[in-house]
C-alpha positions as CSV (number, residue, x, y, z in Angstrom):
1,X,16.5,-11.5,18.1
2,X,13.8,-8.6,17.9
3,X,13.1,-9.9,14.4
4,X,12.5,-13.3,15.0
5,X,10.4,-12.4,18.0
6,X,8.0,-10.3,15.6
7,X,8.2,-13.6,13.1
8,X,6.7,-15.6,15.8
9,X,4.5,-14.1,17.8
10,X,2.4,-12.7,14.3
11,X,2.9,-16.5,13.4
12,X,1.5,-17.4,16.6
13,X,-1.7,-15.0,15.9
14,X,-1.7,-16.4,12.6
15,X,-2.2,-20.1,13.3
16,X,-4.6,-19.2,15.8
17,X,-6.6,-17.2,13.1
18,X,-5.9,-20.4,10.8
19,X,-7.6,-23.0,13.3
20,X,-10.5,-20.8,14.6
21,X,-11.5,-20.0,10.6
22,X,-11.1,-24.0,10.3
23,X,-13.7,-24.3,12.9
24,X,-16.0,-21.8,11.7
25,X,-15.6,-23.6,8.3
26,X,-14.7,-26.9,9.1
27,X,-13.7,-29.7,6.0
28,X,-15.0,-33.4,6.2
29,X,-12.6,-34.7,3.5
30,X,-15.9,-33.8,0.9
31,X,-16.8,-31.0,-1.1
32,X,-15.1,-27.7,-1.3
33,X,-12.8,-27.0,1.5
34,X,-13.9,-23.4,2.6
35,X,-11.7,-22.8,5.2
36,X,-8.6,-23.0,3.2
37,X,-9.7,-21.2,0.1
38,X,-11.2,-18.0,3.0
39,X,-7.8,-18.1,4.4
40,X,-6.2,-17.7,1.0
41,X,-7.8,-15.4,-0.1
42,X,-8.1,-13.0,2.6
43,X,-4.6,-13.4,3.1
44,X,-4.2,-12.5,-1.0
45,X,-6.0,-9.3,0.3
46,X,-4.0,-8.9,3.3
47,X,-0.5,-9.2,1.4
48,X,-1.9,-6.7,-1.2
49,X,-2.7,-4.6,1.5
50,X,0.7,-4.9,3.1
51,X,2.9,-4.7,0.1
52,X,1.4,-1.4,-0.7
53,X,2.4,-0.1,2.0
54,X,6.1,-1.6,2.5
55,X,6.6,-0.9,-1.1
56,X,6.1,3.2,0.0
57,X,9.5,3.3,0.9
58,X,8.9,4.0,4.6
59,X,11.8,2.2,6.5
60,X,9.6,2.0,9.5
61,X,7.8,-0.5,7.4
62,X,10.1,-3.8,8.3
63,X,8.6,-4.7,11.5
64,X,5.6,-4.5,10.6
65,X,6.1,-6.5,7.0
66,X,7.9,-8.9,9.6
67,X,5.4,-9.3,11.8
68,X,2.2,-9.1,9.7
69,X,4.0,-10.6,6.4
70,X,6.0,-12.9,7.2
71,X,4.4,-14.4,10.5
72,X,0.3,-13.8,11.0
73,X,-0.2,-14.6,7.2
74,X,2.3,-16.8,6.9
75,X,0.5,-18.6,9.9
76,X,-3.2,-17.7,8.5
77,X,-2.4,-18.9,5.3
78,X,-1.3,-22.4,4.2
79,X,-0.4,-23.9,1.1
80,X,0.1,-27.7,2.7
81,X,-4.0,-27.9,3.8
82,X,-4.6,-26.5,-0.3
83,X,-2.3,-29.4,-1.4
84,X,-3.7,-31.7,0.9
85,X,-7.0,-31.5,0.4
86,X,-6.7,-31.3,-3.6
87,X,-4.6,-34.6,-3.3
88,X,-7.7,-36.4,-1.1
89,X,-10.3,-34.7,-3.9
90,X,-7.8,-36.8,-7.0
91,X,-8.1,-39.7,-4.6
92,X,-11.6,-39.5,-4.7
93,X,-11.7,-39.2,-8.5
94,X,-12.8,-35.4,-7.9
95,X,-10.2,-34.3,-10.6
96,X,-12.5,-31.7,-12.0
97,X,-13.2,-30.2,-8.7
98,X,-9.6,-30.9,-7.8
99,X,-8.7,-28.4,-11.0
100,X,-11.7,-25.9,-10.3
101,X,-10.2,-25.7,-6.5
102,X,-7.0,-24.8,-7.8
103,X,-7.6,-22.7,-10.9
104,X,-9.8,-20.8,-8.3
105,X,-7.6,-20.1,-5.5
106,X,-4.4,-19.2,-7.2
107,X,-6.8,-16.7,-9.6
108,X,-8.8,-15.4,-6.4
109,X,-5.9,-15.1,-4.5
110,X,-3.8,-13.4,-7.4
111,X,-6.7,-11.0,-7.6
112,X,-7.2,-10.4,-4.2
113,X,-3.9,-9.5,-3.7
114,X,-4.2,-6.9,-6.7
115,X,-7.4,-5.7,-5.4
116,X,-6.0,-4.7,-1.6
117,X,-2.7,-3.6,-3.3
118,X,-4.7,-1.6,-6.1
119,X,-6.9,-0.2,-3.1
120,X,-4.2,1.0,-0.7
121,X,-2.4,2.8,-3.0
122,X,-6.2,4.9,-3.9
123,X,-6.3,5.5,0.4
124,X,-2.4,6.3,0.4
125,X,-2.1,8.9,-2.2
């Protein structure tokens, strides 16, 4: 129970992150879809971050991969707004920016995860 509890309240604080980045940033349907591609990203970063950490060995670890892991960046960060909005950009006939959308997120986000991964490790040992 304690564990799903963690799940859902960081996915709770995720979403809300989620929607109040979306209004920050906010998407017509046009263009390049900021929000998404910020939230992606930083969430890249933050997994990096996190996975550095877990992957110390410290046991204490698993509520906190819970919590931050599995629930605030699973809220934060969202894979069925990227799809969404690269489906609208093909219905458009933005297939180019469709493909630079993609090729640019999964890359960024790949790298960003590298990056805070790369970076905790440095501030750890």
């Amino acid at each position: 129970m304690y564990s799903i509890l963690l799940v859902m309240s960081g996915g709770a604080i995720g979403a809300g992150l989620r929607f109040g980045l979306s209004r920050a940033l906010p998407y017509s349907g046009q263009g390049w879809p900021w929000s998404t591609f910020v939230a992606n990203i930083l969430g890249g970063l933050a997994m990096g971050i996190l996975a550095a950490w877990v992957l110390r060995g410290d046991n204490s670890a698993e509520p906190l991969r819970l919590f931050v892991g599995v629930g605030v960046l699973g809220g934060f960060t969202t894979f069925s707004a990227f799809s969404l909005e690269m489906a609208r950009m093909i219905e458009q006939g933005q297939t180019g920016l469709a493909a630079g959308y993609a090729l640019a997120s999964v890359l960024l986000a790949l790298g960003a995860l590298f990056a805070g991964m790369t970076a905790a490790k440095a501030f750890w040992t």
